[in-house]
N, C-alpha and C positions, 0 to 999 in steps of 0.2 A: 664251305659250299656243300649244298646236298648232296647227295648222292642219287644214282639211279632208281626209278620206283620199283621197277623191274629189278632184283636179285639177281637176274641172269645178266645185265648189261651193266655187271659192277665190275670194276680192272681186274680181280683177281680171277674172275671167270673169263675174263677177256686172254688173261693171262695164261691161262691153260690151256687154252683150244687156238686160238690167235697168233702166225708169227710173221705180224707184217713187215714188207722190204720196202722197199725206195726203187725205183729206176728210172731213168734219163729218157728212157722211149716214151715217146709223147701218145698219147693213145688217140684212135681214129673215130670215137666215139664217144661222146661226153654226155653223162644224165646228169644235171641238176645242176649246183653248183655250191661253193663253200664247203660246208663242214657237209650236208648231202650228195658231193659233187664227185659220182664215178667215172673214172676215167680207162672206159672197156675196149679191147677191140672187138672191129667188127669187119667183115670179107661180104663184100656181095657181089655177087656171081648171076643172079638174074633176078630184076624188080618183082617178075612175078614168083620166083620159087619163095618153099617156106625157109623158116630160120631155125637153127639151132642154138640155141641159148645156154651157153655153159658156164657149170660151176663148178671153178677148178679148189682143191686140195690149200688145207691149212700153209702151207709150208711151199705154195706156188705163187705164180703171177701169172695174169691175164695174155701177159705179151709172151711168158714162155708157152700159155697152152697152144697160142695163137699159134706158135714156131712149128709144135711138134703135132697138134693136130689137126690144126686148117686145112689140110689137104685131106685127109680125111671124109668131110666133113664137101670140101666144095668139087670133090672128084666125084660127089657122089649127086649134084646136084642142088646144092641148099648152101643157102646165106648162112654166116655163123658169127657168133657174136659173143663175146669171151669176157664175162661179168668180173669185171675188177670189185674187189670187197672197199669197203674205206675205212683208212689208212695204208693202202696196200697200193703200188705200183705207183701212179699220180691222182691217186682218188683222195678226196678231202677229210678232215676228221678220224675220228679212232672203228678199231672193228669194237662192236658190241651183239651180241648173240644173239639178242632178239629184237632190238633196235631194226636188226637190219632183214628182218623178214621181209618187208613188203617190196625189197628194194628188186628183188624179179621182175618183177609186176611194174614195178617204175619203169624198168630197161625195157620190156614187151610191149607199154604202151608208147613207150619212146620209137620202138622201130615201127611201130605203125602196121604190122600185121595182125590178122584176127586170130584167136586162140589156136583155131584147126590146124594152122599152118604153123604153129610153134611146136619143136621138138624140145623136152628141158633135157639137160646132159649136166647130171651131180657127180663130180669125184669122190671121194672122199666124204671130207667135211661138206666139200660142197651137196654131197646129195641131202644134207637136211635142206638148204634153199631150193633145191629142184622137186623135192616133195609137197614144200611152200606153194611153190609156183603151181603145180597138179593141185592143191587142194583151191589156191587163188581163182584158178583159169580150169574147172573141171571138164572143160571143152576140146583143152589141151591135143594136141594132135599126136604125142606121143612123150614117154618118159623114159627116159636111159639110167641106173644106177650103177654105177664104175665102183667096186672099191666101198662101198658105203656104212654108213654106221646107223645101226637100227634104235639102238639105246644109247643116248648121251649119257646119262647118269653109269648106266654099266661100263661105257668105252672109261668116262673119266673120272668116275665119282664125284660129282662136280658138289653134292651133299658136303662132301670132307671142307669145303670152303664155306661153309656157313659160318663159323666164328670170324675169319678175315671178310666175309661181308657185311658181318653186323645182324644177321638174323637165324633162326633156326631151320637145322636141316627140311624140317616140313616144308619152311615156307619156300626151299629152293625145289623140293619134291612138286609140288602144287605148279608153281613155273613152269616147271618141265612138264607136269601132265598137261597142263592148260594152253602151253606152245610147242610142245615139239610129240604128240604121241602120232610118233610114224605111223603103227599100226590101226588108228581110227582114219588119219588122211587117207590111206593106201587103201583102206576100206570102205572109204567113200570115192575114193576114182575107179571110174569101169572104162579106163582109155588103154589104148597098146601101152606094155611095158617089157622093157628089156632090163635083165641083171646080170651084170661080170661080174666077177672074181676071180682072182687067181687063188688055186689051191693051198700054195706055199706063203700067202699072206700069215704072218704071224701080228702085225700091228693092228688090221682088224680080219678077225678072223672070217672064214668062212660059213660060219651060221650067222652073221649077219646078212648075208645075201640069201640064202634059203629062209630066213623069217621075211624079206621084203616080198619073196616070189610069193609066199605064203598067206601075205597080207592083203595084195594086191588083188582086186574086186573083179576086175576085165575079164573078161574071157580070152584074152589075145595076151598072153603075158610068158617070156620065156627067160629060163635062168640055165647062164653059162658057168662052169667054173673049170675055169682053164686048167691045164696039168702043171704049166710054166711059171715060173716069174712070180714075184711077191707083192706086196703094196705099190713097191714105186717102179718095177718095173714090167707090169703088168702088160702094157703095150708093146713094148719091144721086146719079149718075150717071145711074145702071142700075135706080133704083128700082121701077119695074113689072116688067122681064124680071127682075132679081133675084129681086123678091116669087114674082113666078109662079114662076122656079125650086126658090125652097125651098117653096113650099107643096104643088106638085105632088110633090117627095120627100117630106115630111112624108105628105101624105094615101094613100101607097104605102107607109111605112111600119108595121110589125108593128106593133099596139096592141092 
């Protein structure tokens, strides 16, 4: 069987960045179906408010972000909708890296709200989708990056996998410049943006969030970097100045 055209959407790259789970919770919001078929939650709190659309962390699920952040999120006013990846949670088919770009953009036109009213929220890994989503939807009502990774190739050296892909480091360099250069999207959005970090992040360090502040085109664009807490517990660390930070974006946010 062929393989991927795409370099970046070959298993061994999947295998690096990718650690999807299984779970029994049936999700409250379904796009697509089959091997396309995400299986997200979603809280709505009021037809007219906007939505926040979030992309949680390699190594999460949909339904934990839903647990620990919904409240969040619907205390503060706003529908939120929690982007299950696929093969992760009960979504269909395997993760692939770049396969699954557009797949934002599926979920936002699925909830049926207009760009302005959409907030994207990347964790982690997720903030490459939520940059996706700001270069997709330039209209975008607002972007949040939690935790994020500026350089794929630097976070993973995804290059070192050219031989178990079958082709040369160039042609997985070229990939990455051609789909993932944060810094050209972030330079072509001029919408609100917010960036966390925790200080004591050691797995992705804190000049990853001072290169997105740095990128980012808007005039409206602010970077936190907490004193507390690491990668994974960056929120309960920082739980009140967290809260307050995203509330305060949210309630500045187009609705």
């Amino acid at each position: 069987m062929p393989g991927p055209e795409n370099p970046l959407d070959h298993p061994a790259i999947a295998w690096r960045l990718f650690h999807p789970r299984r779970t029994g919770i049936l999700p409250t919001f379904v796009v697509g179906e089959g091997e396309l078929r995400l299986g997200c939650h979603a809280i709505r709190v009021d037809p007219q408010a906007g939505w926040v659309v979030f992309f949680h962390g390699n190594g999460e699920l949909a339904a934990e972000s839903e647990r620990h952040l919904g409240h969040l999120f619907t205390a503060a006013g706003w529908n939120a909708c929690f982007v299950e990846y696929r093969g992760y949670g009960d979504s269909g088919g395997r993760p692939a890296l770049a396969a699954m770009l557009g797949d934002g953009q599926r979920v936002a036109a699925a909830l049926g709200a207009p760009p302005e009213k959409i907030v994207a929220f990347g964790r982690s890994l997720g903030s490459i989708y939520a940059i996706e989503l700001a270069r997709r939807l330039p209209a975008l009502g607002g972007l949040v990056l939690e935790s994020g990774i500026a350089s794929l190739n630097d976070h993973w050296k995804l290059t070192q996998e050219a031989e178990e892909v079958g082709c040369d480091p160039a042609e997985i360099e070229a990939a990455l410049a051609a789909d993932f250069d944060h810094r050209a999207k972030l330079s072509a959005y001029s919408g609100r943006m917010l960036v966390l970090h925790a200080a004591g992040d050691r797995l992705v360090v804190p000049a990853n969030a001072k290169r997105f502040h740095a990128w980012g085109a808007g005039n409206e664009k602010r970077l936190v970097v907490f004193p507390r807490g690491d990668h994974n517990s960056i929120f309960f660390a920082n739980e009140s100045e967290y809260t307050a930070e995203v509330r305060r974006f949210l309630a500045r946010a187009v609705v």
